[in-house]
N, C-alpha and C positions, 0 to 999 in steps of 0.2 A: 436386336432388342436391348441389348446391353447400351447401346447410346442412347436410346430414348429413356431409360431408364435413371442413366447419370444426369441428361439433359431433364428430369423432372426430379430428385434430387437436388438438383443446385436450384431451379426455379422455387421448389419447397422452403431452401433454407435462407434465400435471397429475399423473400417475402416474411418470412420470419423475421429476421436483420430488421428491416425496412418496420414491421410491424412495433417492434421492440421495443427501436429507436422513439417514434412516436411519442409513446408516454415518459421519456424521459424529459428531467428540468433542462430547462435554459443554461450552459455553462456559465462558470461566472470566471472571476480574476482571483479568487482565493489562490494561493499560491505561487503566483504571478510578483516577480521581480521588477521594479522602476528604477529607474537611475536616474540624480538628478543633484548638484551641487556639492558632488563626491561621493554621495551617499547611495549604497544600492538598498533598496527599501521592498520589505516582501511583508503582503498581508499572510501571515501565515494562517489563522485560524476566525471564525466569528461563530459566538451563540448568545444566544439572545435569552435574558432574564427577566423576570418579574423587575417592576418598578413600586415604589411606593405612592406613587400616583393610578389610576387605575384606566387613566386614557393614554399612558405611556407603557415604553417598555424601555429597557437597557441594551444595547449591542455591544457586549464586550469582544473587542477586537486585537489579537493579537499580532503581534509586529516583528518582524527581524532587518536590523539595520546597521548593515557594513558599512567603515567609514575606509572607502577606498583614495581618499587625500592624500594631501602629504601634511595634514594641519590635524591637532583635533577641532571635533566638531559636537555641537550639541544636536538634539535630538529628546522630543517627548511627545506627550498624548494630546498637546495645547495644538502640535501641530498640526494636528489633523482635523479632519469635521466630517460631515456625513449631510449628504443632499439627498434630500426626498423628490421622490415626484415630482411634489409641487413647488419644488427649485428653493425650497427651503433648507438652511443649511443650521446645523444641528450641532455647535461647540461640543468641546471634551464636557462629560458629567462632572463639574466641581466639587462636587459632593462625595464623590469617590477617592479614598486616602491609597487607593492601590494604581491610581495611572501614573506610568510611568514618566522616565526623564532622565536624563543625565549628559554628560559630556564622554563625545565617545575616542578617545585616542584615537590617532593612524595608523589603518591596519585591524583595527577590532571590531570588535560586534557589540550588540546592545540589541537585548530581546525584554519586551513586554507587554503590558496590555494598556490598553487606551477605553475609557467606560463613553458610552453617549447617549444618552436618552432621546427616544425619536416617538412619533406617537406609533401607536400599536396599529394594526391590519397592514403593514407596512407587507409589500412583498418582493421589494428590490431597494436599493437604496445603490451611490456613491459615495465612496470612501475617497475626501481631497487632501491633497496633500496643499498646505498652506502657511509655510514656518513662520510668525513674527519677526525673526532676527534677521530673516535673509528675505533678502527681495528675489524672487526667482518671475522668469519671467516663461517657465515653460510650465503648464500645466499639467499637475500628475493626478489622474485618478484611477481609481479598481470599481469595476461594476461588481456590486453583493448580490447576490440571490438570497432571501432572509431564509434561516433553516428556521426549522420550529423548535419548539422549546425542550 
């Protein structure tokens, strides 16, 4: 009796798991390290804001970016963009006096936030990596899962 017992037991809690799992979202790339032109690049964080528009909203996204070179290198929020669904690709918010930028010595870090305005019902988006100054020929993105507000 004691086997049949552990043998229903484990069936109870394995179906549980299985059950659980279910209602959970789709993982995303939030925290997910790129490397790419020396630079190791981590979306660290995203939440999403009101816009002043009312078909819009804001994803501010924040950024950590190692310059593992032997040069410095720059690095800001112009570099990136945000692809919707409909393959529409969504520059930094200009409007925003808080995205960041700078030149990052070798060997340092450089942490900030990057604003984008994308239209609202959004529930996934890509985050691309796209610098101006550099021509790269490998492409980087992070799949987002949009959280709520």
């Amino acid at each position: 009796m004691k086997n049949s017992t552990r043998w229903l037991v484990v069936c109870v809690l394995s179906l549980a798991l299985i059950v659980a799992g279910c209602g959970k979202a789709e993982s995303d790339d939030i925290g997910k390290t790129r490397a790419v032109n020396g630079l190791e690049i981590t979306l660290t964080n995203v939440e999403m804001q009101d816009s002043n528009n009312d078909d819009k909203q804001i994803a501010k996204i924040d950024f950590s970016i190692k310059n593992t070179g032997k040069e410095e290198s720059g690095a800001g929020a112009g570099d990136f963009s945000i692809q919707t669904k409909d393959e529409k690709k969504h520059p930094v918010y200009g409007l925003n006096a808080n995205n960041f930028g700078d030149v990052i010595p070798a060997g340092k870090m450089l942490k900030g936030s990057g604003y984008y305005e994308i239209p609202t019902g959004q529930k996934a988006f890509t985050v691309l990596y796209e610098p101006y100054a550099t021509a790269t020929t490998e492409r980087i993105a992070w799949k987002v899962n949009v959280p709520t507000k």
